[in-house]
N, C-alpha and C positions, 0 to 999 in steps of 0.2 A: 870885284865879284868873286867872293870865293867859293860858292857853293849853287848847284842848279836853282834854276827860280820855278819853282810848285804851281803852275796854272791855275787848279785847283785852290790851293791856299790862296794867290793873288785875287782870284772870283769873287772869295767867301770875304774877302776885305771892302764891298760896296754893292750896293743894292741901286742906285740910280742909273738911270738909261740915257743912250747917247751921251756920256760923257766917259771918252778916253781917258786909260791912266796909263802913266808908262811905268816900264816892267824893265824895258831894259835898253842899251845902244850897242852899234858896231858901225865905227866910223861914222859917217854923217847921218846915220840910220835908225829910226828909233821904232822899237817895237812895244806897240801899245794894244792892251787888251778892250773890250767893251763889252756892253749887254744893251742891245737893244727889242723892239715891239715895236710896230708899227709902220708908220711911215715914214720915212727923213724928206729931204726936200731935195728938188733936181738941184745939180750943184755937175761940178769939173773942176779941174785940176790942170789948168794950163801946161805946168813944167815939170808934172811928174807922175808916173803909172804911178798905182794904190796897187796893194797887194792886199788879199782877203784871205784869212784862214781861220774855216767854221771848224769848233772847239763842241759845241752844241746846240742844237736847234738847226733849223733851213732859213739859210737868208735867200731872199730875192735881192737880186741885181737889175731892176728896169731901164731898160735904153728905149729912145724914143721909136726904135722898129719893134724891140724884141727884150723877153726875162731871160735872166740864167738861175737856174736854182742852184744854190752851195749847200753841200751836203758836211758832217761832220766828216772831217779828215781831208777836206778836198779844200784846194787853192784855187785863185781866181783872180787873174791881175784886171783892173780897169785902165787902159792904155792913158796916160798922159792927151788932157783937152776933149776925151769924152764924156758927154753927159749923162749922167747914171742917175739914180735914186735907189739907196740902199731901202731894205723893210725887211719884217718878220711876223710873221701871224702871232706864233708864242714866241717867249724870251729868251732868245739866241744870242750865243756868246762868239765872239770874235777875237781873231788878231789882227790886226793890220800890222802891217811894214810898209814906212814911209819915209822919205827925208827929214831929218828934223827940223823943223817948226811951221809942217804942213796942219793948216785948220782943217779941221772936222767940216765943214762948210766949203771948203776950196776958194773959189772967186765967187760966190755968192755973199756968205757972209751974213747977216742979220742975227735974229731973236735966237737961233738953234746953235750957234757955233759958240764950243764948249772952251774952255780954257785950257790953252797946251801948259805941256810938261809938267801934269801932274802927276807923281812919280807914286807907287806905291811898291 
């Protein structure tokens, strides 16, 4: 990598929703951006916190007690084995940071989990 990577310019390279691309790594760590709407599916992640960083739009974070709203500029880890359901009213932009070759679905898995390391 010899040059910063443009948030912005990686956005404008895809229009579909729920589907991860990756942007970048450090160490076992991969940082992928997204655009989603709506609703995802309850899902968890056995063996590894999710890190959340809104770029633009409000995500919800729903746990079976309680939401968290992410505002743009604000992080949010989902601890490793909680069950969440990510959403967004409008089309909100994401990062996650994860291990590498954590599914979009976690241990649920079906119709919605998107295909890892697609790099853009």
């Amino acid at each position: 990598m010899n040059s910063p990577i443009n948030l912005v310019e990686k956005f404008s390279q895809f229009a579909e929703l729920w589907q991860p691309k990756l942007i970048a790594e450090m160490n076992d760590y991969q940082f992928k951006i997204v655009k989603i709407q709506g609703d995802f599916i309850w899902h968890s992640h056995a063996d590894t916190d999710e890190a959340f960083i809104v770029i633009e739009g409000t995500l919800r974070i729903d746990f079976r007690d309680r939401a968290v709203f992410v505002q743009p500029g604000e992080l949010f880890v989902v601890p490793k084995g909680v069950e969440h359901k990510t959403a967004a009213e409008t089309i909100t932009k994401l990062m996650m940071i994860e291990p590498r070759g954590v599914l979009n679905t976690g241990d649920e898995g079906g119709e919605r989990t998107a295909e890892n390391n697609v790099w853009i």
